[in-house]
N, CA, C and O atoms as CSV, one atom per row, in Angstrom:
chain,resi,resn,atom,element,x,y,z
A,1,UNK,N,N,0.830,-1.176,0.000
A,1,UNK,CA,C,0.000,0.000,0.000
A,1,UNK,C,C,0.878,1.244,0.000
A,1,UNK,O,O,1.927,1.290,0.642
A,2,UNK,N,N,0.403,2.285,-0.765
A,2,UNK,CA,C,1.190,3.421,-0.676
A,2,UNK,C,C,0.653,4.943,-0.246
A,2,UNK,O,O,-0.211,5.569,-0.858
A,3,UNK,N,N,1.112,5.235,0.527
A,3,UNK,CA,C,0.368,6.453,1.658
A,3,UNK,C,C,1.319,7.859,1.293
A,3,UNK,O,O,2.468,8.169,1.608
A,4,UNK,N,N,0.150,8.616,0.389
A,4,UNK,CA,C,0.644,9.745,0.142
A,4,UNK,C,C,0.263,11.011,1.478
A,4,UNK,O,O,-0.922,11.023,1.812
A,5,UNK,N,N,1.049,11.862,2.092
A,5,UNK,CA,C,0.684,13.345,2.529
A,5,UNK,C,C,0.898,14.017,2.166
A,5,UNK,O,O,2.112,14.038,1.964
A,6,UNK,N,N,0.292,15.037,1.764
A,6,UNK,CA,C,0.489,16.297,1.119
A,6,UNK,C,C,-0.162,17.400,1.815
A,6,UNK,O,O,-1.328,17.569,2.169
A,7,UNK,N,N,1.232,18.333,1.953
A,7,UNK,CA,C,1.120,19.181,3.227
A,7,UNK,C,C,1.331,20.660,1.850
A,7,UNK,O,O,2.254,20.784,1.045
A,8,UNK,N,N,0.152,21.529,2.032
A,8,UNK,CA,C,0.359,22.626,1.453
A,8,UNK,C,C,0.395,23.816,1.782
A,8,UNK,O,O,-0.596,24.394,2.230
A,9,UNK,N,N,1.804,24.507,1.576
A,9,UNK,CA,C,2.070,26.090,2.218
A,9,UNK,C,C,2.680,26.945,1.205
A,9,UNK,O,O,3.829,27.369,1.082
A,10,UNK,N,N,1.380,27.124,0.351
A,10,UNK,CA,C,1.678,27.925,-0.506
A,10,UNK,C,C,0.896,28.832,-1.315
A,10,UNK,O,O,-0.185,28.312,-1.590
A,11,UNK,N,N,1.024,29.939,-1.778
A,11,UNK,CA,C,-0.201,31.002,-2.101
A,11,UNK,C,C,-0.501,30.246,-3.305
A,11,UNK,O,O,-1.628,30.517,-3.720
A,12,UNK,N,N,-0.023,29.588,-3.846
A,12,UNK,CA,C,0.186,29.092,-6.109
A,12,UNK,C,C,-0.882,27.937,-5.350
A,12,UNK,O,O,-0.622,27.330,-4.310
A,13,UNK,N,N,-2.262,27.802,-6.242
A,13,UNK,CA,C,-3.136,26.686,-6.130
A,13,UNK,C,C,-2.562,25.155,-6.792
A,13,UNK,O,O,-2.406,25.035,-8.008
A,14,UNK,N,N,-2.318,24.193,-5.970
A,14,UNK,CA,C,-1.905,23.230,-6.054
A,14,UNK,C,C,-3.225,22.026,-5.631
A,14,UNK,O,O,-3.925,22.101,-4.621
A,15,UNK,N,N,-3.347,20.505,-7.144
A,15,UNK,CA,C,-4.478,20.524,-6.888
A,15,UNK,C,C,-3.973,18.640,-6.115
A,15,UNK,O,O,-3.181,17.971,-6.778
A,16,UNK,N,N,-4.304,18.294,-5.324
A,16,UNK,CA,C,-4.151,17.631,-4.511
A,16,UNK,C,C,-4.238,16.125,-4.764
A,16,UNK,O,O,-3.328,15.345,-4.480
A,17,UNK,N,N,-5.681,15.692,-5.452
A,17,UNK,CA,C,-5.868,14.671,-5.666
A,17,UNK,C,C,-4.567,14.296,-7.267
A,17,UNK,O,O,-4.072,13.183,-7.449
A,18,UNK,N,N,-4.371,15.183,-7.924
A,18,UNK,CA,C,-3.475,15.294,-9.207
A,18,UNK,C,C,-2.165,14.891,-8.825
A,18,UNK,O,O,-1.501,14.178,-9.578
A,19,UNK,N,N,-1.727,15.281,-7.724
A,19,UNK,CA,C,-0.283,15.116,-6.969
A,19,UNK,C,C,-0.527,13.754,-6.766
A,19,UNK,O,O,0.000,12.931,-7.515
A,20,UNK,N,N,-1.524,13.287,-5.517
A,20,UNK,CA,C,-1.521,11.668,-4.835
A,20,UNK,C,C,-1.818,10.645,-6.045
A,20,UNK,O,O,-1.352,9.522,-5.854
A,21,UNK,N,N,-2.392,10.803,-7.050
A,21,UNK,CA,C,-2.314,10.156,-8.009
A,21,UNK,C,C,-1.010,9.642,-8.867
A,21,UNK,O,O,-0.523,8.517,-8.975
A,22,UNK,N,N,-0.479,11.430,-9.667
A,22,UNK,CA,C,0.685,11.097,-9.748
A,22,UNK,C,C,1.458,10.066,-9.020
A,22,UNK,O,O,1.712,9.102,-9.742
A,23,UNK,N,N,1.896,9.977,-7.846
A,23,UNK,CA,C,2.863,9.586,-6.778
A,23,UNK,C,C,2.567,8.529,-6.795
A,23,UNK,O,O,3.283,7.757,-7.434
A,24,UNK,N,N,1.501,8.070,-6.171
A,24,UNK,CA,C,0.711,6.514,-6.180
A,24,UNK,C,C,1.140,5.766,-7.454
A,24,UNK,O,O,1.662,4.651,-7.476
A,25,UNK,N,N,0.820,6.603,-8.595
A,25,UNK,CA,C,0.986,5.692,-9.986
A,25,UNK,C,C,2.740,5.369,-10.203
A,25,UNK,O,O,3.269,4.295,-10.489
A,26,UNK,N,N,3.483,6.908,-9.914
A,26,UNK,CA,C,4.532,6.250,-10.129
A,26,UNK,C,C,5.186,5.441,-9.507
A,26,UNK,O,O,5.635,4.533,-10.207
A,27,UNK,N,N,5.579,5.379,-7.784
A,27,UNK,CA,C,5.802,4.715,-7.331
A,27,UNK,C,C,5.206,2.624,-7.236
A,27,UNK,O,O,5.717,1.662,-6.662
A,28,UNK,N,N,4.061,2.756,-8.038
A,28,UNK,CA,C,3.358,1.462,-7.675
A,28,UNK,C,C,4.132,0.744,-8.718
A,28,UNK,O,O,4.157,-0.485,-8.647
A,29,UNK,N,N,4.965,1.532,-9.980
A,29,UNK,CA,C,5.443,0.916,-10.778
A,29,UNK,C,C,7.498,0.311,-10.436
A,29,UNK,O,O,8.159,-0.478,-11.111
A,30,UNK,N,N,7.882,1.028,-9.275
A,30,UNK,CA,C,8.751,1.167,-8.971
A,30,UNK,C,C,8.788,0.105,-7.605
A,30,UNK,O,O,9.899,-0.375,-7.377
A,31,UNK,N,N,7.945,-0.198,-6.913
A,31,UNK,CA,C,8.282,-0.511,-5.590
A,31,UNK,C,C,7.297,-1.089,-5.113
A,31,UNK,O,O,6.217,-0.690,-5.548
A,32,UNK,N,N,7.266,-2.054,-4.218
A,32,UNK,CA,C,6.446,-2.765,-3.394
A,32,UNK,C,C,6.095,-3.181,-1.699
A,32,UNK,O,O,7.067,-3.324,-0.956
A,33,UNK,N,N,5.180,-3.301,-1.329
A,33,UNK,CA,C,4.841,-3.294,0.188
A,33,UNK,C,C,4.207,-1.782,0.498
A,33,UNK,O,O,3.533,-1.029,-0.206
A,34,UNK,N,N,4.592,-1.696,1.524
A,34,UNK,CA,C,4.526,-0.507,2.547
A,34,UNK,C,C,5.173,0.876,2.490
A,34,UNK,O,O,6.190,1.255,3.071
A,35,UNK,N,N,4.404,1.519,1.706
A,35,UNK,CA,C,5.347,2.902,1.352
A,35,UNK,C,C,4.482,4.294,1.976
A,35,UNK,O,O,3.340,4.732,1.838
A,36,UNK,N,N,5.328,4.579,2.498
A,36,UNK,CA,C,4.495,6.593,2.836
A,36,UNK,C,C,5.323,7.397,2.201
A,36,UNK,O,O,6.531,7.224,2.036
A,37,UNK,N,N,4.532,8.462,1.770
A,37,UNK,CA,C,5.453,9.536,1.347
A,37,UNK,C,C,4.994,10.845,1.703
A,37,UNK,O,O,3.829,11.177,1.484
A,38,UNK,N,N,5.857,11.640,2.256
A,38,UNK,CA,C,4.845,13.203,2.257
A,38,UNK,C,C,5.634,14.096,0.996
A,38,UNK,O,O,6.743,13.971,0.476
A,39,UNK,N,N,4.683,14.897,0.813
A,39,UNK,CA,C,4.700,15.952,-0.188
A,39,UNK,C,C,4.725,17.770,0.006
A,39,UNK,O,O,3.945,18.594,-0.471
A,40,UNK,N,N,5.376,17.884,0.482
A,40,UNK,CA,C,5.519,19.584,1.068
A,40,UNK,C,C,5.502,20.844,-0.244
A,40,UNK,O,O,6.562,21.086,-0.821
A,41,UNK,N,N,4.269,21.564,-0.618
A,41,UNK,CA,C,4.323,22.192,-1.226
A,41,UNK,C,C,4.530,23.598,-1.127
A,41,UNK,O,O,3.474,24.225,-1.044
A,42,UNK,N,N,5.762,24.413,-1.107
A,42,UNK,CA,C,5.951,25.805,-0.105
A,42,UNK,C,C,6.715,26.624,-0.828
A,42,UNK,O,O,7.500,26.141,-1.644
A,43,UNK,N,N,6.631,27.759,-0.679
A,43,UNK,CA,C,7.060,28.784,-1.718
A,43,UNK,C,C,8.438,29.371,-1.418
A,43,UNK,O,O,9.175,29.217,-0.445
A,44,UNK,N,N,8.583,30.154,-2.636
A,44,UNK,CA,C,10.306,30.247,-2.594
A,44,UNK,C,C,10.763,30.526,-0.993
A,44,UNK,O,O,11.569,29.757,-0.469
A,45,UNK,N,N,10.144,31.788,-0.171
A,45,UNK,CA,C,11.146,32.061,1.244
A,45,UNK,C,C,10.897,30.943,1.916
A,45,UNK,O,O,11.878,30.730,2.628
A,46,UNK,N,N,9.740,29.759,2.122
A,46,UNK,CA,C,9.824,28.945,2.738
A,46,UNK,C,C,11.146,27.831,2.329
A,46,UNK,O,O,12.041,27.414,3.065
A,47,UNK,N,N,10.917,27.581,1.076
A,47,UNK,CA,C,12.405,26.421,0.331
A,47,UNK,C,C,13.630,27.057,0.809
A,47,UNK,O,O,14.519,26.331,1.255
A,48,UNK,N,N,13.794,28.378,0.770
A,48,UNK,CA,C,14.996,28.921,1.274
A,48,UNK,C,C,15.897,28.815,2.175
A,48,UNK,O,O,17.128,28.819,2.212
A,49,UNK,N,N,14.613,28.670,3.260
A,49,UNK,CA,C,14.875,28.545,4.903
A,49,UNK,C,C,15.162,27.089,5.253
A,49,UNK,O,O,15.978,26.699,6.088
A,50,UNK,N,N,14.100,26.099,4.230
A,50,UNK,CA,C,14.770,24.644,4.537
A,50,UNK,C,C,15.603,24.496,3.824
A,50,UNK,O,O,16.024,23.350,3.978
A,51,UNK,N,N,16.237,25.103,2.937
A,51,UNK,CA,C,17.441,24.602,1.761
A,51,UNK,C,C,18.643,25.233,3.483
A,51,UNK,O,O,19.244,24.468,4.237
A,52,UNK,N,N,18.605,26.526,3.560
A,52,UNK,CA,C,19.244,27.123,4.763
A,52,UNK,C,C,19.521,25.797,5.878
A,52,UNK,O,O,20.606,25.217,5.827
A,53,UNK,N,N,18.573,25.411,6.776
A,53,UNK,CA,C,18.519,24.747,7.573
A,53,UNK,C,C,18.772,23.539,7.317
A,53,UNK,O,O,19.006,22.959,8.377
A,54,UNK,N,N,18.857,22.734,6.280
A,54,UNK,CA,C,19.028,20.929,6.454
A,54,UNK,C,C,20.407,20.927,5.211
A,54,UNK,O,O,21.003,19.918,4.836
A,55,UNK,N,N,20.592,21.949,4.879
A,55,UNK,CA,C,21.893,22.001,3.605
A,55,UNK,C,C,22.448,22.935,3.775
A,55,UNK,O,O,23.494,22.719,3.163
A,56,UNK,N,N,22.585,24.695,4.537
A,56,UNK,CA,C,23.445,25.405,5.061
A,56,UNK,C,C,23.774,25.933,3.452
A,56,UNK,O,O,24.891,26.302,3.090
A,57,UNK,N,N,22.695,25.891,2.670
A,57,UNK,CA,C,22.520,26.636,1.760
A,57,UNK,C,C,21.555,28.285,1.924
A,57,UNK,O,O,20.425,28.246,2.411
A,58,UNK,N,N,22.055,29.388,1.546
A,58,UNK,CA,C,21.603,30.226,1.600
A,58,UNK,C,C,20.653,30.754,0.392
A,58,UNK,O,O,20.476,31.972,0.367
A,59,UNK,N,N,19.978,29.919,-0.682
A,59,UNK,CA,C,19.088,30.236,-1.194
A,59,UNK,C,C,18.025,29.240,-1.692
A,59,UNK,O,O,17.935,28.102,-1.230
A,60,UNK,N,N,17.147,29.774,-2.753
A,60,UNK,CA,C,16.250,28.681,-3.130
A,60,UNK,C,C,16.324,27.637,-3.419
A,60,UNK,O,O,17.529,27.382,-3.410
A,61,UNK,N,N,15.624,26.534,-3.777
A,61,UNK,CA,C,15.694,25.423,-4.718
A,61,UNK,C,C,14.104,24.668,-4.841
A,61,UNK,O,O,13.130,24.578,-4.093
A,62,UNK,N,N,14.499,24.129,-6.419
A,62,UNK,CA,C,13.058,23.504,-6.665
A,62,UNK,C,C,12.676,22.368,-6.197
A,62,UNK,O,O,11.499,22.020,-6.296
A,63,UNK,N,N,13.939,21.333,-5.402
A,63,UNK,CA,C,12.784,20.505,-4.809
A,63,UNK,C,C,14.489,20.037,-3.133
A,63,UNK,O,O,15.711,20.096,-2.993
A,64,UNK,N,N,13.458,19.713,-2.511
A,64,UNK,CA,C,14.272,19.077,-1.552
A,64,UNK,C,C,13.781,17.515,-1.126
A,64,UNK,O,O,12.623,17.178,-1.372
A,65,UNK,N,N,14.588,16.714,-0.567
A,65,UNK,CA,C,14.202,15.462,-0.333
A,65,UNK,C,C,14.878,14.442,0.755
A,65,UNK,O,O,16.076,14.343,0.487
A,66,UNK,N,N,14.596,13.825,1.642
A,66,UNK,CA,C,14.941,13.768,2.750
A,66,UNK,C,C,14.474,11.654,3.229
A,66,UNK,O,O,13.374,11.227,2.878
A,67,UNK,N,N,15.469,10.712,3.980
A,67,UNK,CA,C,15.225,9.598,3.899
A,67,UNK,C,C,15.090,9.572,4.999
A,67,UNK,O,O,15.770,10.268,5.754
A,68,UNK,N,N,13.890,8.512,5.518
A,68,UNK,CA,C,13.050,8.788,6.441
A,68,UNK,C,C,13.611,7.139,7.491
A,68,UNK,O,O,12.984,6.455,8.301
A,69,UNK,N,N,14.532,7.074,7.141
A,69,UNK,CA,C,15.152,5.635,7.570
A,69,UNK,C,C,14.736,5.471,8.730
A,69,UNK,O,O,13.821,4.660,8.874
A,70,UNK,N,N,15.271,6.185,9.924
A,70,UNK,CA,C,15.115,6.246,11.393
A,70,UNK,C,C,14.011,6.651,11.575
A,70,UNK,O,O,13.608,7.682,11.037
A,71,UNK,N,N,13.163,5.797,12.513
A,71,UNK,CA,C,11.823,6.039,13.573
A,71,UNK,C,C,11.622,7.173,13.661
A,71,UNK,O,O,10.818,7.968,13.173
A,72,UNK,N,N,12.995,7.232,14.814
A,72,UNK,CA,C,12.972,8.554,15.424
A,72,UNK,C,C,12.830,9.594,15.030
A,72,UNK,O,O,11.956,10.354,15.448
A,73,UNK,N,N,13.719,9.896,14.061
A,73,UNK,CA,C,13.919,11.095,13.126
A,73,UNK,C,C,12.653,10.990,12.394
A,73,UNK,O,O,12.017,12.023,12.603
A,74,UNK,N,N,12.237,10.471,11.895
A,74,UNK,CA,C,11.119,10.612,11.100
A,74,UNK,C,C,9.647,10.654,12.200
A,74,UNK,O,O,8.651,11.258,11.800
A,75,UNK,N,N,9.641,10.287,12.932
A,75,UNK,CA,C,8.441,10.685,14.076
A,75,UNK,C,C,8.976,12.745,14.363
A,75,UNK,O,O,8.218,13.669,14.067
A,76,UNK,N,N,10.148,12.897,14.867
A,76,UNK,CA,C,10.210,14.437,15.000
A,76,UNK,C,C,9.708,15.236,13.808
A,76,UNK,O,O,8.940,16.184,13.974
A,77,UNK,N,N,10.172,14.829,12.510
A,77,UNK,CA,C,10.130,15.823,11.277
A,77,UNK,C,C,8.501,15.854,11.331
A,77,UNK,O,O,7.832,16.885,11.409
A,78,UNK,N,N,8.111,14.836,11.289
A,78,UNK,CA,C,6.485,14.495,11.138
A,78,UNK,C,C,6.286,15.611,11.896
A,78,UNK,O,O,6.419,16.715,11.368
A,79,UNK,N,N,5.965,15.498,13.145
A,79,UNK,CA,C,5.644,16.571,14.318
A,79,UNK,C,C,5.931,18.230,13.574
A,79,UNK,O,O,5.096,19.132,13.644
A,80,UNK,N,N,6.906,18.324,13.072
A,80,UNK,CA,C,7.570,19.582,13.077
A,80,UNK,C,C,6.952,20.057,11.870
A,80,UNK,O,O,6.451,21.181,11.875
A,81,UNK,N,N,6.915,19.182,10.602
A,81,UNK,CA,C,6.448,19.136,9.545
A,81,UNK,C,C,4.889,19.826,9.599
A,81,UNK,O,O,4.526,20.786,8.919
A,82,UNK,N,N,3.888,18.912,10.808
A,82,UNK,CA,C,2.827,19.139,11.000
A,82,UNK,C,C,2.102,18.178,10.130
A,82,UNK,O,O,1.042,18.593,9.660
A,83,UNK,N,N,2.463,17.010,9.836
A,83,UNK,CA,C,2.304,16.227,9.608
A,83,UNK,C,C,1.537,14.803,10.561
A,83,UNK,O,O,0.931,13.830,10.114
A,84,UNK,N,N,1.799,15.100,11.718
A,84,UNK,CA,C,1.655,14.324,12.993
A,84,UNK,C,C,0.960,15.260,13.773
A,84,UNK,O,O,0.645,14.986,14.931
């Protein structure tokens, strides 16, 4: 089964069911079992601040991506994310 979230913080209308579809379809062709994924949709000063904070990069970027290996770590981001 594959468990999309899609968390949206952004003024640009983003349409939701179009995204979990996407994702669902591609991944179902790629991989099997038990999959979650979240989807953070957030505008340039927001990407900035996480490009800043998890890469000590000081500007934008179009996508960021992050492995959710550890429990732990991945129970905090959730929380922080607002995801949880």
């Amino acid at each position: 089964m594959i468990t999309v979230l899609i968390h949206i913080e952004s003024r640009f209308p983003a349409d939701r069911s179009k995204i979990r579809d996407f994702v669902q379809n591609y991944l179902s062709q790629k991989l099997t079992g038990e999959v979650e994924v979240g989807v953070s949709i957030v505008g340039d000063r927001k990407m900035k601040q996480l490009n800043s904070q998890y890469r000590e990069i000081d500007e934008t970027t179009d996508v960021l991506s992050f492995s959710l290996d550890d429990p732990k770590v991945s129970s905090k981001n959730a929380v922080q994310s607002g995801f949880s």
